[in-house]
C-alpha positions as CSV (number, residue, x, y, z in Angstrom):
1,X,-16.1,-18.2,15.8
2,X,-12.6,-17.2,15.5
3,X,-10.2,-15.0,16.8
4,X,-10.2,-11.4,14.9
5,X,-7.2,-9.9,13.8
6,X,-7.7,-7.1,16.2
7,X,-6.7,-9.9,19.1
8,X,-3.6,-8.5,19.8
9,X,-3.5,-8.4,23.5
10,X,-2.9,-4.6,23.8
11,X,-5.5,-2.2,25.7
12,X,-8.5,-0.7,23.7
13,X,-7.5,-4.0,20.9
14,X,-4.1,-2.3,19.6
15,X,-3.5,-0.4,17.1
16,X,-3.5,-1.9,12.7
17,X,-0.2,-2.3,13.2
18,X,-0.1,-3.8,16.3
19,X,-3.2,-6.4,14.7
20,X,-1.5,-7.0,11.8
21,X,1.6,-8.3,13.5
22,X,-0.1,-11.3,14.8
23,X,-0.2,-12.4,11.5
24,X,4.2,-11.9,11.6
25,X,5.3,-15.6,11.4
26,X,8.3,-14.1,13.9
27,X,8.5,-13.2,17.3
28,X,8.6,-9.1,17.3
29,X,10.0,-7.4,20.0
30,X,10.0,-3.6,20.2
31,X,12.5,-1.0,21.9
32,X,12.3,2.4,22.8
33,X,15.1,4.9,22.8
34,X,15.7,4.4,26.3
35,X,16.1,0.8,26.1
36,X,12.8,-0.6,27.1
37,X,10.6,-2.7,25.7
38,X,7.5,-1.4,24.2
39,X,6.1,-3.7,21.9
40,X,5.6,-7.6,22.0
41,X,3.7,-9.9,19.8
42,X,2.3,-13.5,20.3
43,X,4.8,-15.4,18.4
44,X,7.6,-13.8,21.0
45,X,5.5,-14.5,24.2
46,X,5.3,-18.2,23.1
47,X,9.3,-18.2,22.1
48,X,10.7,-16.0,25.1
49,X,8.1,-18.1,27.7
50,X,7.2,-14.6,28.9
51,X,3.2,-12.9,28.8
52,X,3.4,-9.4,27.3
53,X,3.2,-7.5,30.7
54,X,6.3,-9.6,31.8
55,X,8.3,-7.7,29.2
56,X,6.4,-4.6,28.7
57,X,8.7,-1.7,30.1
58,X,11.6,-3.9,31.2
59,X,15.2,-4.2,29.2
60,X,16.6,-6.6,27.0
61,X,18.7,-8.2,29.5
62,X,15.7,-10.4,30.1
63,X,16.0,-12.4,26.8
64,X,20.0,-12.6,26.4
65,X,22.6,-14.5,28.2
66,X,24.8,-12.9,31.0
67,X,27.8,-13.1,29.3
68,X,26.6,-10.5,26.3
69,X,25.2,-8.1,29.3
70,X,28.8,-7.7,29.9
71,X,29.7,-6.5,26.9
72,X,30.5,-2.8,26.5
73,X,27.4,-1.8,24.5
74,X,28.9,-1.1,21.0
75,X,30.0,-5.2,21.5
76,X,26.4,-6.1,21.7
77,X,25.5,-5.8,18.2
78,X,22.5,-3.9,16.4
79,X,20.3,-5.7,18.7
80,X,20.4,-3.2,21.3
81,X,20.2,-0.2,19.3
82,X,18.1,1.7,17.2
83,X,19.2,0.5,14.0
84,X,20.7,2.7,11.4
85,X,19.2,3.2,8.1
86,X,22.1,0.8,6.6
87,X,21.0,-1.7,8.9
88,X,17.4,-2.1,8.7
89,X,16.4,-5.6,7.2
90,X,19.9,-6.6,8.3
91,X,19.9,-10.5,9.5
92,X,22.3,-10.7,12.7
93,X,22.6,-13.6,14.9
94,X,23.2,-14.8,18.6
95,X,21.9,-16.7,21.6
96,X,19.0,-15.5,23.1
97,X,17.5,-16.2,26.5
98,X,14.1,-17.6,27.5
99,X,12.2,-17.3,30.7
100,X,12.8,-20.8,32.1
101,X,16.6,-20.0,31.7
102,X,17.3,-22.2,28.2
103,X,19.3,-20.7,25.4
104,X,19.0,-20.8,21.9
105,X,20.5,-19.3,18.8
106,X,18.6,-16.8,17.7
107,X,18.7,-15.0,13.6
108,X,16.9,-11.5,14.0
109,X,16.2,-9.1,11.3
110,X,16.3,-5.5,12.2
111,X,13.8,-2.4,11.5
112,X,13.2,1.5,12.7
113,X,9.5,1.9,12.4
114,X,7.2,5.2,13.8
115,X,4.8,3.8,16.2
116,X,2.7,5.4,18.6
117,X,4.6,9.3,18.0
118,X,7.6,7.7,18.9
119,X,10.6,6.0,16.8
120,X,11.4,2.4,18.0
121,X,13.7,-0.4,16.9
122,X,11.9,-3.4,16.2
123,X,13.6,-7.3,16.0
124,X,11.9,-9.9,14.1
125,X,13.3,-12.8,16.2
126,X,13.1,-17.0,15.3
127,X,14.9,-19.6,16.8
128,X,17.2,-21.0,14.4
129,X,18.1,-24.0,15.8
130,X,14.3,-25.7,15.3
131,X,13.3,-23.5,12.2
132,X,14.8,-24.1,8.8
133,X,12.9,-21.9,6.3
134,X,10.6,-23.2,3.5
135,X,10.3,-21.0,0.2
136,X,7.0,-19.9,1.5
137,X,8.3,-19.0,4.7
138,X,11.3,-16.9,2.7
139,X,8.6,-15.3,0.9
140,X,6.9,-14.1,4.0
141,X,10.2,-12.7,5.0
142,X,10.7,-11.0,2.1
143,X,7.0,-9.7,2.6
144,X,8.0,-8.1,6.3
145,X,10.8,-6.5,5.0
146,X,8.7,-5.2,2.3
147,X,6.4,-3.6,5.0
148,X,9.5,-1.4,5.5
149,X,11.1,-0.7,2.5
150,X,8.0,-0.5,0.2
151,X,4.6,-0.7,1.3
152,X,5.2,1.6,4.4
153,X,6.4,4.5,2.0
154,X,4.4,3.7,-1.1
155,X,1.3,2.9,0.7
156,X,1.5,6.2,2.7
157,X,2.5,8.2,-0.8
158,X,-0.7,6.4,-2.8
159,X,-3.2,6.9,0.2
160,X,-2.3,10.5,0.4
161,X,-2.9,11.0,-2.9
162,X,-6.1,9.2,-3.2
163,X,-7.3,11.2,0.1
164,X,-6.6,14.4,-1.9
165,X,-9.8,14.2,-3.6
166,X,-11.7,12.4,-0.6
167,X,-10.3,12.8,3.0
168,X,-12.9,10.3,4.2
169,X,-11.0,7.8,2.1
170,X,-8.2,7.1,4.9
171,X,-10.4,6.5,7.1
172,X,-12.5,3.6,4.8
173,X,-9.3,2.2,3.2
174,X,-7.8,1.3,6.7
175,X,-11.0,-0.1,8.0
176,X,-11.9,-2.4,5.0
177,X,-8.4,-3.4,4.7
178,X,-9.0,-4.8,9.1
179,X,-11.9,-6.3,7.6
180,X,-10.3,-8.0,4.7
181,X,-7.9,-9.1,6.8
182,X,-11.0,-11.0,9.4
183,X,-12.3,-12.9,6.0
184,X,-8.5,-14.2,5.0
185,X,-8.4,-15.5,8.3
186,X,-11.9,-17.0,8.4
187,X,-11.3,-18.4,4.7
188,X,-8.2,-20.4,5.8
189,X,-5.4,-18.1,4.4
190,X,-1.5,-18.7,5.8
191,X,-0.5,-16.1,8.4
192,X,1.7,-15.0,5.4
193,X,-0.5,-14.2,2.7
194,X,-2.9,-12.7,5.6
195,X,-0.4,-10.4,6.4
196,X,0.2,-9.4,2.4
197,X,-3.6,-9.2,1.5
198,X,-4.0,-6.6,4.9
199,X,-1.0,-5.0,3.3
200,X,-2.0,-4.8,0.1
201,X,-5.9,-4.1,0.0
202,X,-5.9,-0.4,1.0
203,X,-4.2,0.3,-2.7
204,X,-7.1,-1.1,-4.6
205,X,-9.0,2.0,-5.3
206,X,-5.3,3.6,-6.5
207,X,-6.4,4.3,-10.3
208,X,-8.8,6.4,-9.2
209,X,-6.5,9.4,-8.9
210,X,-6.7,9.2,-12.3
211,X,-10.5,10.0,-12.6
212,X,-12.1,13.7,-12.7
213,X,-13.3,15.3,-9.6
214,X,-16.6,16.0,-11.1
215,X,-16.9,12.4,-11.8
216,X,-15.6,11.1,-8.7
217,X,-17.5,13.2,-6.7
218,X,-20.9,13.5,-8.5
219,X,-23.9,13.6,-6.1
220,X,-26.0,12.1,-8.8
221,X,-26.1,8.8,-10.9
222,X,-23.0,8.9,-13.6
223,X,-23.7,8.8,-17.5
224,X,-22.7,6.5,-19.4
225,X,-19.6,8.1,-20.5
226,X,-18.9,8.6,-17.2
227,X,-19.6,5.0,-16.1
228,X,-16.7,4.0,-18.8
229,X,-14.2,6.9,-17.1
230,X,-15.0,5.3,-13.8
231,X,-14.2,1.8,-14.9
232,X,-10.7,2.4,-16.1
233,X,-9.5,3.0,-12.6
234,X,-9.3,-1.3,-11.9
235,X,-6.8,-1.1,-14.9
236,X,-5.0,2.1,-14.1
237,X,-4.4,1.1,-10.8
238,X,-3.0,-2.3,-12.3
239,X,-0.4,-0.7,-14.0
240,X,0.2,1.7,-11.2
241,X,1.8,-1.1,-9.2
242,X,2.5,-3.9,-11.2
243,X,6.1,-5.1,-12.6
244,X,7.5,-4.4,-8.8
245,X,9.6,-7.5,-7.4
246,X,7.6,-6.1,-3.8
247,X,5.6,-9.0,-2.7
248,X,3.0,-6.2,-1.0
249,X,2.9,-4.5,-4.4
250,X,2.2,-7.6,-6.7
251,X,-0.5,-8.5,-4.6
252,X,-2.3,-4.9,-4.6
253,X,-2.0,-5.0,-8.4
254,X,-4.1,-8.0,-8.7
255,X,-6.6,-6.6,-6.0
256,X,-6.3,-3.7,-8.3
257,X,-7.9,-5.2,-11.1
258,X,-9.9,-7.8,-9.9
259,X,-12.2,-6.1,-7.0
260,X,-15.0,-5.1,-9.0
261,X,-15.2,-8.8,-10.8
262,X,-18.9,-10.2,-10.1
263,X,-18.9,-13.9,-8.9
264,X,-21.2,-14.4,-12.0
265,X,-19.0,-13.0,-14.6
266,X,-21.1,-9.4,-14.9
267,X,-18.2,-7.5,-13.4
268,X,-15.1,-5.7,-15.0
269,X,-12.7,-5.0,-16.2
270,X,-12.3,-8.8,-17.7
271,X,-15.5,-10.5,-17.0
272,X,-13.8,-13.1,-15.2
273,X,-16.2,-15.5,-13.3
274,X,-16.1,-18.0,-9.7
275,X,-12.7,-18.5,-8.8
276,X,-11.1,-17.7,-12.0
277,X,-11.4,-14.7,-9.4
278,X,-7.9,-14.2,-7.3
279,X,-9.5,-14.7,-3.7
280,X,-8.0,-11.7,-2.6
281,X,-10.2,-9.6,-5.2
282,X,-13.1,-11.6,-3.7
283,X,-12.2,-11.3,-0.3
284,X,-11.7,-7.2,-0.8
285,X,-14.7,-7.2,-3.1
286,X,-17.3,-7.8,-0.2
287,X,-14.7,-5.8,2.6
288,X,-14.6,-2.8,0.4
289,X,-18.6,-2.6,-0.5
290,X,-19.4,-3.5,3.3
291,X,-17.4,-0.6,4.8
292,X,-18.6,2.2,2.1
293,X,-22.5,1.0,2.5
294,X,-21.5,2.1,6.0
295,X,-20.6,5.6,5.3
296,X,-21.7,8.7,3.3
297,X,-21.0,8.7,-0.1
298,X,-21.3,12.3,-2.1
299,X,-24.8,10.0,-3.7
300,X,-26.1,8.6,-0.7
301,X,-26.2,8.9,3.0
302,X,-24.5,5.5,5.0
303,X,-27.2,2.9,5.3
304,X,-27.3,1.2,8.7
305,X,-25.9,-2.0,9.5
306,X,-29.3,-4.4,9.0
307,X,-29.8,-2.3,5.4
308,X,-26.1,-3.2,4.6
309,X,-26.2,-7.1,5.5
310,X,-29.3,-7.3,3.6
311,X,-27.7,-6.1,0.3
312,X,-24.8,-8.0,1.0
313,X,-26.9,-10.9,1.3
314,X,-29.1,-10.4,-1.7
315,X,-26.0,-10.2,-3.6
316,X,-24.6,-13.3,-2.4
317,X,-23.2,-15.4,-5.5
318,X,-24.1,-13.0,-7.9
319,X,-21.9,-9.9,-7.4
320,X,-20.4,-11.6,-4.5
321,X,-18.4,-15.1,-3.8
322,X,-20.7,-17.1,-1.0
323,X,-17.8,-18.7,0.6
324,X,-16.7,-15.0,1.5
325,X,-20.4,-13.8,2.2
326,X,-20.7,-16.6,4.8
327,X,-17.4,-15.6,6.4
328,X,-18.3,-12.1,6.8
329,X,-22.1,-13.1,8.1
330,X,-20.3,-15.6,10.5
331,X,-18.0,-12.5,12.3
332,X,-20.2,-9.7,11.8
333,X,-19.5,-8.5,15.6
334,X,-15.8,-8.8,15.0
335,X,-16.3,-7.0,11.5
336,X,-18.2,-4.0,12.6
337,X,-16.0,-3.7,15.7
338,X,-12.9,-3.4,12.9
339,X,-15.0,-0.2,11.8
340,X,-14.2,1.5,15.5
């Protein structure tokens, strides 16, 4: 069984962001206002030589070369600051220090992000002297920087809105976008499009801040009227987000209109059948139905987790893709522990 992506090596199992940052394809380092280190990632324990509680609370001077310590501080570069908002996704570069004492030349990408209550400077850190970037490694890049720039603002805008007509929605949308994440991982994805899909999937249900309150809310079964209102949210949410040049946001427009897709064809909005499917709307598909069997629903009361599996498995290669059902079956601990 494989690793979660809750395994981020921080106490109590970290927080999303935290989880979703082993996914990074960088070292991350992160810096408080008074200099120290607050936030460390696996990819920057396995490029600085350090463990996590080597660097936790200590300065920077532990990963660059005496001869920049010297340096009067505004000589340093952004590195050493909290960047300003001009700066943020900025590439700089310089020689950075591991533990055994070896130096290498270092590109780092800059960002101020609010974690834990507190603001903190974060440095996306590779070592450019061994790493040559593919397309697809430019694309995840781009993705990061998107995390920032776009889906950390639009993702907080849409969610709020959604949770204006449920405030239980927050709560679902973060924990069947943890649990998406767990099936990507299971199902082979790159660390890359992992990263996107976690991203992305909380933004599938977007178009439905286009339906009625009394139909979105209804204690009882819907008419069929109804049923047709409730539909239109896959391709309302679509054209919510699409024609963006945001990796994050391309993505969640597919999820968008694909999630509600049956494996068999019987789904909507398109009918589309097996993998003519994206694999994200599969993936989120059996994330989003396994989370809201778990909670109360204006209709229903939350089933427990034996009633849940079983519908999950009686809908295994009908409504849902098998490859996906056997990945959730497979890391059910690790999916229910996503749920807190």
């Amino acid at each position: 069984m494989k690793n979660s992506p809750d395994a981020s090596g921080a106490e109590g199992g970290g927080s999303t962001f935290e989880q979703f940052l082993e996914f990074v394809p960088d070292a991350i380092v992160g810096v408080d206002r008074a200099g120290r280190i607050v936030l460390v990632n696996q990819h920057a324990e396995e490029l600085f030589g350090y463990g996590r509680d080597e660097l936790r609370d200590h300065g920077l001077d532990l990963l660059v070369p005496e001869r920049y310590r010297k340096l009067h501080p505004r000589q340093r570069g952004s590195f050493f600051k909290r960047p300003r908002r001009r700066e943020m996704g900025a590439d700089i570069e310089l020689f950075a220090l591991r533990k055994d004492g070896s130096e290498f030349p270092a590109e780092i990408s800059l960002a101020s992000i609010e974690w834990n209550g507190q603001t903190i400077a974060t440095a996306a850190v590779r070592d450019a002297g061994k790493h040559r970037e593919s397309e697809r490694e430019k694309t995840q890049r781009r993705a990061i920087r998107d995390l920032e720039s776009s889906h950390r603002e639009t993702v907080e805008r849409l969610a709020a809105a959604i949770e204006m007509y449920d405030p239980n929605s927050g709560r679902h949308l973060n924990q069947m976008a943890s649990i998406a994440a767990l099936l990507g991982v299971e199902l082979g994805l790159d660390s890359g499009r992992v990263f996107l899909l976690r991203a992305a999937a909380p933004m599938h249900d977007i178009g439905n801040i286009s339906i009625p309150d009394s139909v979105l809310r209804k204690p009882g079964g819907l008419t069929l009227e109804e049923r047709n209102r409730m539909e239109l949210h896959t391709a309302i949410g679509h054209q919510i987000l699409c024609d963006s040049d945001s990796e994050v946001l391309k993505m969640a427009a597919q999820i968008a209109l694909t999630h509600h897709e049956w494996f068999d064809g019987s789904g909507y909005p398109r009918g589309l059948k097996g993998e003519e499917i994206p694999v994200e709307g599969r993936i989120v598909a059996v994330a989003d139905v396994f989370d809201a069997l778990l909670s109360d629903r204006p209709y229903r009361a939350a089933l427990g987790a034996r009633g849940a599996i079983a519908l999950i498995r009686e809908e295994r290669g009908t409504h849902f893709d098998p490859d996906v059902v056997d990945a959730l079956l497979e890391n059910l601990d690790e999916a229910l522990a996503l749920r807190g």
